[in-house]
N, C-alpha and C positions, 0 to 999 in steps of 0.2 A: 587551448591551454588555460590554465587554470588551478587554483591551489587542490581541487581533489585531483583532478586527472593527471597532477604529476605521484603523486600516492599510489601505492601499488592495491590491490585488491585485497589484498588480506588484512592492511592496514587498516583502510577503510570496513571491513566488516567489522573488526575487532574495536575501533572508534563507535562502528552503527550502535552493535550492542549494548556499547556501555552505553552513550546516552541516552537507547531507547527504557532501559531499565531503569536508568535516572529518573527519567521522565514519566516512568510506569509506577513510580515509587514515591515520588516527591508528594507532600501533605503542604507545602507550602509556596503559596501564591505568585513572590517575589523571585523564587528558585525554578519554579515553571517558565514567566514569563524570562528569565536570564537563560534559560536552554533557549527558549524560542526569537531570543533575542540574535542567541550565538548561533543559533542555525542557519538565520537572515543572512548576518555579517557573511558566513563561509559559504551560501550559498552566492553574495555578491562575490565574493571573491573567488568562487573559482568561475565568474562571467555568465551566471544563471540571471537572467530576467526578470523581476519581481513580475511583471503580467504573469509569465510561465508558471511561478509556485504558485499566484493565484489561483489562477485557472482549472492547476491540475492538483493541487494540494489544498488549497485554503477551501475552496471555495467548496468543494465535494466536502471537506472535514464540518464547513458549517451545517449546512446542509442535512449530512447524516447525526449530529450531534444533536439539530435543532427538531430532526424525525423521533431519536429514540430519549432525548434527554428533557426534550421542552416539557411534558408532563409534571416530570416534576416540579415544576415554578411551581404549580398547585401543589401536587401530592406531600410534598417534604413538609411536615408539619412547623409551625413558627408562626411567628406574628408578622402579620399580615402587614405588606407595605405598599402596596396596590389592589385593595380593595374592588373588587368586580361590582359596576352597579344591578341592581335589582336583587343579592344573593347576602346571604348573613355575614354579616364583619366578620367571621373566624374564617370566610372561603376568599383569597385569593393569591396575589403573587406572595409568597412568604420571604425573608433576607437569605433565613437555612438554603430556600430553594432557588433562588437565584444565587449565593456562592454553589449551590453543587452542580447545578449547570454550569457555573462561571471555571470550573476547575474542571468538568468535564473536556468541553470545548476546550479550552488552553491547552491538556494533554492530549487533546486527539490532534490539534492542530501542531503539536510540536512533533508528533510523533510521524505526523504524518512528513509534516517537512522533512526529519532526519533521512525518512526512506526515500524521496523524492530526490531530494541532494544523494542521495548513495545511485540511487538506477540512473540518475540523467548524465551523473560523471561517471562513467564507468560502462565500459561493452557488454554484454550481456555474458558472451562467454567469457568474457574472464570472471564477472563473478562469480560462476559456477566453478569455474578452475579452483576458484580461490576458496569456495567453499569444499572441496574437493580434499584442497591441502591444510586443511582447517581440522581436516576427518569428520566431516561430515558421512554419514554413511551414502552410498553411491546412490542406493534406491531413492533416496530425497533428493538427490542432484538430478537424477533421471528424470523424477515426477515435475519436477519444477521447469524443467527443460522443455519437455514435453508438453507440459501444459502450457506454456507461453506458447507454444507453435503454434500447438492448435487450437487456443482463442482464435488465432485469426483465420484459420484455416473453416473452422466452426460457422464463425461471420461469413466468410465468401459466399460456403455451400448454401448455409441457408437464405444468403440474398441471390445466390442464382435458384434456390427449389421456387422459393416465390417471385421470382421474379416469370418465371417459368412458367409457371399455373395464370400468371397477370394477362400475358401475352399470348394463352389460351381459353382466355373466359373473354364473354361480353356482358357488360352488367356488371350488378352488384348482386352476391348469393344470400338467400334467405338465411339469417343467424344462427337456425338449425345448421344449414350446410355450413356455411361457413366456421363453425363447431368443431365439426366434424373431419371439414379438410384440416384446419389447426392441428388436431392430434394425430391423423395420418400422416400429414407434415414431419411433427416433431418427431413421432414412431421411426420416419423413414431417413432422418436426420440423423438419428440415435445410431441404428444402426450401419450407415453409413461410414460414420463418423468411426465405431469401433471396428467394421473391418478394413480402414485406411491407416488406423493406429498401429492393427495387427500386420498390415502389409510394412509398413516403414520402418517397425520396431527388425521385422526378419530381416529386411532389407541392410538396418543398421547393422546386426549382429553378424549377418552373413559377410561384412566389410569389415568385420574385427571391430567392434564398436563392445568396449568392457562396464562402460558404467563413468569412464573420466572424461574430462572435458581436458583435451587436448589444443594447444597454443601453438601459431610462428612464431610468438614472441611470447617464451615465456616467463613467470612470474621472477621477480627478483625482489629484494629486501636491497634497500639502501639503508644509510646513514638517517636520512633526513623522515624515512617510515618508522624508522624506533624511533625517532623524536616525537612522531606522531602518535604513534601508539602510547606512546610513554604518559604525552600531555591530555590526550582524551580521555585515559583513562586515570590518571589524578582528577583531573576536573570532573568523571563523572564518580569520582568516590565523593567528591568535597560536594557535590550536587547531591549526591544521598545522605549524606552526613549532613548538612544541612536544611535540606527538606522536610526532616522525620517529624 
């Protein structure tokens, strides 16, 4: 229990939205870091773990920010405010270029939370339900579905193909071979993989399987969901209004 998981699925996508577009939108610092504030607050409050958004939110967002965004501390032209030794005073960390990392990071990290807090409250089929009754078009609902499956199903096979070839070699293979099994591996993975999609898809269909995601318990709208829908999406207009 918890402040998302009592919110119906619909609520919470239409909440996701707006603050993800908030947050995809905002030009200012102070309005960034108040999304990322408020995401914390709601993520304590509906009984999420600060390690867990670490782990699985923060920590990936730094990460891939500090892979595709660190460049620029150099490349953004400005006056130089950590000067690199042995290189000419015009080459080093610029201020331009640490605020545009500084605002990078902050919105990948807030965006990242919004969606963290949206998948970790909420079952998987119902978001799909809910993106369903959203009209989302079906073939989107399908591809998304399917594709969470089969990550894992993906992972399995391929840790039993190698696991497989482990437990039938002695040795270590000359890096040519070892080349070589890699892409017959991945070749025979590939293929695999599509005709098990092909089997499951006929499987579903031939069981009356339309494109919906079907519930025992399904979607409702209460009272206290237009409340929510109502204040997320005030607060992410005042966020964009703000922001510009």
């Amino acid at each position: 229990g918890g402040l998302l998981q009592s919110l119906d699925a619909r609520a919470k996508w239409v909440g996701y939205a707006g603050f993800v577009v908030a947050a995809g939108l905002a030009r200012n610092f102070v309005v960034l870091a108040a999304l990322f504030f408020g995401a914390v607050v709601v993520g304590l409050l509906s009984r999420l773990r600060l390690r867990e958004l670490a782990l699985r939110a923060w920590l990936p967002a730094l990460l891939f920010t500090a892979l595709v965004g660190g460049p620029a501390l150099f490349l953004v032209p400005g006056v130089p405010i950590a000067p690199i030794p042995g290189l000419p005073p015009t080459l080093g960390i610029s201020g331009a270029g640490v605020r545009s990392v500084g605002f990078l990071l902050l919105r990948v990290e807030t965006i990242a939370t919004f969606t963290l807090l949206l998948v970790l409250a909420t079952p998987w089929a119902r978001l799909l339900a809910a993106l369903r009754a959203l009209r989302v078009p079906a073939t989107v609902v399908v591809i998304l579905g399917m594709t969470y499956r089969f990550l894992f199903l993906l992972l399995a096979s391929a840790h039993d193909l190698f696991l497989a070839r482990r437990s039938r070699g002695v040795g270590k293979l000359p890096p040519a071979e070892a080349r070589k099994l890699f892409a017959r591996t991945t070749g025979v993975l590939l293929s695999k993989t599509m005709a098990t999609s092909q089997q499951v898809y006929l499987a579903m269909v031939s069981r009356g399987f339309t494109g919906d995601a079907r519930l025992l318990d399904p979607l409702a709208m209460r009272g206290r969901d237009g409340v929510a829908v109502a204040a997320s999406l005030g607060l992410s207009a005042i966020a964009i209004w703000a922001g510009r």
